[in-house]
C-alpha positions as CSV (number, residue, x, y, z in Angstrom):
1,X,-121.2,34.1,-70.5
2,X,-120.9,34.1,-67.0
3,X,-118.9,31.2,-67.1
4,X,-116.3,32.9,-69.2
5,X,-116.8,36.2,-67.2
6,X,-115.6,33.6,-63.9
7,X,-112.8,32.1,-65.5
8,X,-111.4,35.4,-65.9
9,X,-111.4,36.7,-62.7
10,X,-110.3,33.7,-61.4
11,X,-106.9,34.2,-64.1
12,X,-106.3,37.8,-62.8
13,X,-106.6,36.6,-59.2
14,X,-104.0,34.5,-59.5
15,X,-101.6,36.3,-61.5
16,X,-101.8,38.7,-59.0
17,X,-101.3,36.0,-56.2
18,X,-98.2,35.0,-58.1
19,X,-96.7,38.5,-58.3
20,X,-97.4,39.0,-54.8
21,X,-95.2,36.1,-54.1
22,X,-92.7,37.2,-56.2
23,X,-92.5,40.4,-54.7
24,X,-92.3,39.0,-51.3
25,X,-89.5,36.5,-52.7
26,X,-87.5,39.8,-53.6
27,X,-87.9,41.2,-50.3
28,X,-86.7,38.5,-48.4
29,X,-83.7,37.8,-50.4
30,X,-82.3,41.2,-49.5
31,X,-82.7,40.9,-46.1
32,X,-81.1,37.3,-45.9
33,X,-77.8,38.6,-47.7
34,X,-77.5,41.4,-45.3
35,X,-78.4,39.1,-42.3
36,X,-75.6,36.5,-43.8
37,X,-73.0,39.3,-44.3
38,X,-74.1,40.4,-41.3
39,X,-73.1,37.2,-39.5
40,X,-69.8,37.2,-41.0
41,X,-68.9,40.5,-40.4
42,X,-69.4,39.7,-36.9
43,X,-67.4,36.3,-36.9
44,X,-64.4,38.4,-38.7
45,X,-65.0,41.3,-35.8
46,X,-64.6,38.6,-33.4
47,X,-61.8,36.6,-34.6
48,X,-59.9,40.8,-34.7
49,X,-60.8,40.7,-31.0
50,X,-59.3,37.5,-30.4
51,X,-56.4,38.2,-32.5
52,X,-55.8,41.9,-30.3
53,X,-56.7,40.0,-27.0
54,X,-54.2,37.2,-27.8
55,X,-51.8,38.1,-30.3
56,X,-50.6,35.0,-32.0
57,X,-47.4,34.4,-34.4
58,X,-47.9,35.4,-38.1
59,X,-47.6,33.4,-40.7
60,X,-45.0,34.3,-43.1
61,X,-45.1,32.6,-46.6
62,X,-43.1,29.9,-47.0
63,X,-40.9,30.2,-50.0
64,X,-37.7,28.5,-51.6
65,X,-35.7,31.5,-50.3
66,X,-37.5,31.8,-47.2
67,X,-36.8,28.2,-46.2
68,X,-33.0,28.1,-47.1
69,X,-32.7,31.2,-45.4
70,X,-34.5,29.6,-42.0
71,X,-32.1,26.6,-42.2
72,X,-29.2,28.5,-42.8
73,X,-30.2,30.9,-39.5
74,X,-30.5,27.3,-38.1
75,X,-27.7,25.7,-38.7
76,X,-25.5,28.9,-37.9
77,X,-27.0,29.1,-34.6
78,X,-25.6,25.0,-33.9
79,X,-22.5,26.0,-34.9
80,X,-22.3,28.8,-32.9
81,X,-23.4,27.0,-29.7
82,X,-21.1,23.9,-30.9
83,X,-17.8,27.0,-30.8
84,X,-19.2,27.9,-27.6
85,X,-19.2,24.2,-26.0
86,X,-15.3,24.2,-27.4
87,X,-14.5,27.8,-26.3
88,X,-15.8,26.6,-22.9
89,X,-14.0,23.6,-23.0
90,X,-10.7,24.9,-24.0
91,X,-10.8,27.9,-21.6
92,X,-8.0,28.4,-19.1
93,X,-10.6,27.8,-16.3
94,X,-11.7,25.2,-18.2
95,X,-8.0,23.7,-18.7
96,X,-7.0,24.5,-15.3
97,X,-10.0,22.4,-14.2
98,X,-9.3,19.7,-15.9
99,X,-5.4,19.6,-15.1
100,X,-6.1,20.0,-11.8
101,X,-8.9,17.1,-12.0
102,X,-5.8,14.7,-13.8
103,X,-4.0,15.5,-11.4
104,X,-5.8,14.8,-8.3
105,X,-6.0,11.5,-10.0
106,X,-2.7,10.6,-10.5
107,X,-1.9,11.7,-6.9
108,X,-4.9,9.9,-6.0
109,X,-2.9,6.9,-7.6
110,X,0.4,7.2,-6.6
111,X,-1.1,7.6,-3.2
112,X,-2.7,4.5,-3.2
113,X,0.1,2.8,-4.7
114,X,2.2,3.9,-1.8
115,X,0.2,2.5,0.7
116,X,-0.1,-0.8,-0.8
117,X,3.5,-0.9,-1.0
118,X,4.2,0.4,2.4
119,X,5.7,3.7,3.3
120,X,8.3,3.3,6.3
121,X,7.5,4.1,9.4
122,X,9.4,7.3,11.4
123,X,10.8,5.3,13.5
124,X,12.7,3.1,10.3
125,X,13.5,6.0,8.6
126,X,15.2,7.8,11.7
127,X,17.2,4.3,12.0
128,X,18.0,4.6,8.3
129,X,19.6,8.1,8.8
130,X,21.3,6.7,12.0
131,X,22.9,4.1,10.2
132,X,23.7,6.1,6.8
133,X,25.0,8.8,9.0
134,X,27.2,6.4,11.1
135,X,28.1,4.8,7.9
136,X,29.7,8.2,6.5
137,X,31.7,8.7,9.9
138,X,29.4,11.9,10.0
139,X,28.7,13.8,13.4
140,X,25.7,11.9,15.3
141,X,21.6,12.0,15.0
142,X,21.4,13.0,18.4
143,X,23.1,15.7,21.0
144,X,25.9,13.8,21.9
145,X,26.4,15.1,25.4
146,X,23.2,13.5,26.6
147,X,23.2,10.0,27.8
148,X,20.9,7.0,28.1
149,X,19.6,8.3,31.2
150,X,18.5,11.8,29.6
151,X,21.3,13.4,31.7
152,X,22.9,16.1,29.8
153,X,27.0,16.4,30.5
154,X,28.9,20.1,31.5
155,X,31.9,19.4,29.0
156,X,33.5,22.5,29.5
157,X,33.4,21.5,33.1
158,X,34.8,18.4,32.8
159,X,37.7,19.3,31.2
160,X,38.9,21.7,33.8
161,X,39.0,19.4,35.8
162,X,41.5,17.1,33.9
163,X,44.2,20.2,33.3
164,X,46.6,18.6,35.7
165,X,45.8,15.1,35.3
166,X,48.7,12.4,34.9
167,X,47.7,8.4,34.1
168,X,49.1,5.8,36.4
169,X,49.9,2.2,34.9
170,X,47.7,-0.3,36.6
171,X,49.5,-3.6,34.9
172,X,47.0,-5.7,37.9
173,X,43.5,-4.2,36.7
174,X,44.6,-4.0,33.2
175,X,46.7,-6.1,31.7
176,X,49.5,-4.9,29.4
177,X,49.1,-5.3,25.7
178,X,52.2,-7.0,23.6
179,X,54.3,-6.0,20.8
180,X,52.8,-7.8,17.5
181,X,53.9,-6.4,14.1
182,X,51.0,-8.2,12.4
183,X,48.5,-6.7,14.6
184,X,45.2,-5.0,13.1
185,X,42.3,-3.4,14.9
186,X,39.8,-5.6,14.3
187,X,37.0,-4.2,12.1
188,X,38.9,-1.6,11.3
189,X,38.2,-2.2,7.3
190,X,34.4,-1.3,7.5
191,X,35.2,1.8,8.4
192,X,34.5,4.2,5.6
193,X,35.4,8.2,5.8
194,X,38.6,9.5,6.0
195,X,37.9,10.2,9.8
196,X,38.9,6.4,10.4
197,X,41.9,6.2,7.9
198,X,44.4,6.0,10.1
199,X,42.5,2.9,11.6
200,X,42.1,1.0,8.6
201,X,45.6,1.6,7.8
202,X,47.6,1.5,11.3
203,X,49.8,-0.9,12.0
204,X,52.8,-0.8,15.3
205,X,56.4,-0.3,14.1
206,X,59.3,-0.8,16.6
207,X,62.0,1.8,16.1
208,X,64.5,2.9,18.6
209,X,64.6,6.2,20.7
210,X,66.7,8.1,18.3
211,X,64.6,7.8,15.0
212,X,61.2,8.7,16.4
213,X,62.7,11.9,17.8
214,X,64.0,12.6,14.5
215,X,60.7,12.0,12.7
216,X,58.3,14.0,15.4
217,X,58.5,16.3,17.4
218,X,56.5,15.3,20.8
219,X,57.3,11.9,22.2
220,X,56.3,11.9,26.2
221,X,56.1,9.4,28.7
222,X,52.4,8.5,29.3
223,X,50.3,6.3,31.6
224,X,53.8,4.1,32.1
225,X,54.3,4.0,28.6
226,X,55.8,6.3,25.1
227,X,53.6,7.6,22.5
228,X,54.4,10.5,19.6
229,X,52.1,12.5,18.2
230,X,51.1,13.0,14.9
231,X,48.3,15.4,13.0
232,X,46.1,15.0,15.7
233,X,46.8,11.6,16.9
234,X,48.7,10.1,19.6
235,X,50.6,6.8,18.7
236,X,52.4,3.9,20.9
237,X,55.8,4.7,20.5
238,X,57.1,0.6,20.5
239,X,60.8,0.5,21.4
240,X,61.5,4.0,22.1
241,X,62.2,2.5,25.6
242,X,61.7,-1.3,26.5
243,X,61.6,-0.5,29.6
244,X,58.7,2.0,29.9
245,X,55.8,0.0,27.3
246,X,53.0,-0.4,29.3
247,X,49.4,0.5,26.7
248,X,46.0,-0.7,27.9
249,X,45.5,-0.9,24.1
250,X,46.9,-0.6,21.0
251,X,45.5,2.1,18.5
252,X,46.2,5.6,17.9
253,X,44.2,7.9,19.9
254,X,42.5,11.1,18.7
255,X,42.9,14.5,20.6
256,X,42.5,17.1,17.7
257,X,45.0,19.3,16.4
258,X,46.2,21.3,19.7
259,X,47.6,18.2,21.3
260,X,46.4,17.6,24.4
261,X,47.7,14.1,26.4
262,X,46.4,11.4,25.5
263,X,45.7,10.7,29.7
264,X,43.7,13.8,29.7
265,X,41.5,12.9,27.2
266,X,41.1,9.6,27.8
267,X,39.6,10.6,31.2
268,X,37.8,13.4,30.2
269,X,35.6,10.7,27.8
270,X,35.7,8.7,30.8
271,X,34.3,11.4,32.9
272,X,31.4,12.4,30.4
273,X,30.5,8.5,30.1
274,X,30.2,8.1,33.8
275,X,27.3,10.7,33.9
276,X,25.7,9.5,30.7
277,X,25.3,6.3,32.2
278,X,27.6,4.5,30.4
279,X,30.4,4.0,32.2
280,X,31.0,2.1,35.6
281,X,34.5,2.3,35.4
282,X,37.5,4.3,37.7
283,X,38.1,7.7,35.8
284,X,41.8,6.6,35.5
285,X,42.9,7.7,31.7
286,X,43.8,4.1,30.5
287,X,41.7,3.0,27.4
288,X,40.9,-0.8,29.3
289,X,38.1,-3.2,28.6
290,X,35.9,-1.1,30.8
291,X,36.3,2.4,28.6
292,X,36.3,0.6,25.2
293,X,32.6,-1.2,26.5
294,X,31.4,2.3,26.9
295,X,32.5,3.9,24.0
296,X,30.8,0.8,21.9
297,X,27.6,1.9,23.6
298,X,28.1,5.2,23.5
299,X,29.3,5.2,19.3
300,X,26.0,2.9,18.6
301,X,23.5,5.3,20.4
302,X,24.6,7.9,18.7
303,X,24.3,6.2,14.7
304,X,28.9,6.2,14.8
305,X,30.5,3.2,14.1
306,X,31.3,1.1,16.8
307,X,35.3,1.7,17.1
308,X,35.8,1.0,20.9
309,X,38.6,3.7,20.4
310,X,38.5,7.7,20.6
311,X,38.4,8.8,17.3
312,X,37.5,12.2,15.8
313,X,33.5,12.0,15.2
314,X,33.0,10.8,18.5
315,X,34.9,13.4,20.5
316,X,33.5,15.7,17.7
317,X,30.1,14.3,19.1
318,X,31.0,14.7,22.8
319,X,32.0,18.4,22.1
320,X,35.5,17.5,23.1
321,X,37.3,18.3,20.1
């Protein structure tokens, strides 16, 4: 009986041990879900804080739209800066840039191509002019009333003091020149220009008295010997008078257009030489050896062809015309 009566309290003991636990089970179960969503409600409140702290690029779905619509945003924007590259490139700055650039190198080229090849020097090229402008029978390079020896010559002065003057013949300082109806002045066919025509083409005719005073109208008695002149010229007049044919030289002899003697001019050339230093003759107004020397040095300082005579661009360059 008492065995039984044991047994029994020891059943009811235990069930209420087990509901005990059970309760206690129900209890904590509670408390570990709040203490769980507690947790994460905190890891979400943090992640906010981070998010407001640091604000960091949203995600945007990615759809078939979306995507095409990113690549086309894309690909405009390349085009657009590619148009901008070509807009820059073909701008006017742009252009002007690069014209001036090719330019600067073609220059740079031609310049070096000149040097190799050799530009001429100042001095060459003023020889070049000398020589094309004595070539041309053109006025000289040079002032031509200054002389080797830097002196410059008073023309005007010179001249006055010839107004009066009258050539003697000299037949034993300068010999006579001869009657030659082949005669030629001697170079006389390189000389190009109409200023030197009537070189190239003269040649001594022997009339009488009679016909050259029917054919010009001055025929005088100079320096022992007759000459007529002619459209600025004064010519040996052979056979006007046998007697009287005394010429130092045997050319026509330019005084310009008013006429003045052949004598005077001679001596005023002779005159101006003398202080340029080229002449170391008598101031006698015969065109001898002496006065034809000069005027060779004289015409070849001064880039004119070397006539030995007085023609028109060198009394053009003595200021004497």
């Amino acid at each position: 009986m008492l065995g039984a009566i044991a047994m029994a309290q020891q059943d009811e003991e235990q069930q209420k041990g087990k509901k005990k636990k059970s309760q206690q089970t129900s209890e904590a179960q509670p408390q570990a879900t709040a203490a769980a969503r507690g947790e994460q409600a905190g890891a979400q409140h943090g992640k906010g804080m981070g998010k407001a702290g640091a604000p960091q690029k949203e995600r945007t779905p990615t759809t078939a739209t979306g995507q095409a619509n990113v690549n086309a945003t894309q690909e405009g924007g390349k085009r657009k800066g590619k148009g901008a590259a070509h807009e820059e490139a073909t701008s006017p700055a742009a252009t002007e840039s690069a014209t001036t650039q090719e330019g600067g190198k073609r220059k740079g080229k031609r310049a070096e191509e000149a040097m190799k090849q050799g530009s001429p020097s100042p001095a060459a090229t003023a020889g070049t002019s000398a020589a094309a402008s004595g070539a041309a029978g053109a006025k000289p390079t040079k002032a031509g009333n200054v002389g080797k020896n830097g002196k410059q010559v008073d023309v005007q002065k010179i001249k006055g003091q010839h107004t009066t003057f009258r050539a003697q013949p000299k037949p034993e300082k300068i010999k006579a020149v001869t009657y030659n109806q082949n005669y030629r002045i001697v170079g006389a066919e390189r000389w190009q220009g109409p200023q030197y025509e009537v070189f190239r083409s003269y040649q001594p005719g022997w009339h009488d008295s009679g016909w050259y005073r029917s054919n010009f109208s001055r025929v005088e008695l100079i320096g022992g010997g007759y000459y007529y002149f002619n459209n600025g010229y004064w010519y040996p007049a052979w056979g006007y008078d046998p007697a009287a044919q005394y010429y130092a030289y045997d050319a026509p002899i330019y005084v310009g257009a008013r006429g003045q003697p052949p004598d005077q001019v001679i001596a005023d050339v002779q005159s101006a030489l003398q202080e340029m230093g080229y002449y170391r003759g008598e101031v006698d107004g015969l065109l001898g050896p002496l006065t034809r020397e000069a005027l060779t040095a004289y015409q070849s300082d001064h880039g004119l062809y070397a006539t030995a005579v007085i023609d028109e661009p060198t009394l053009d360059a003595l200021g004497m015309s």
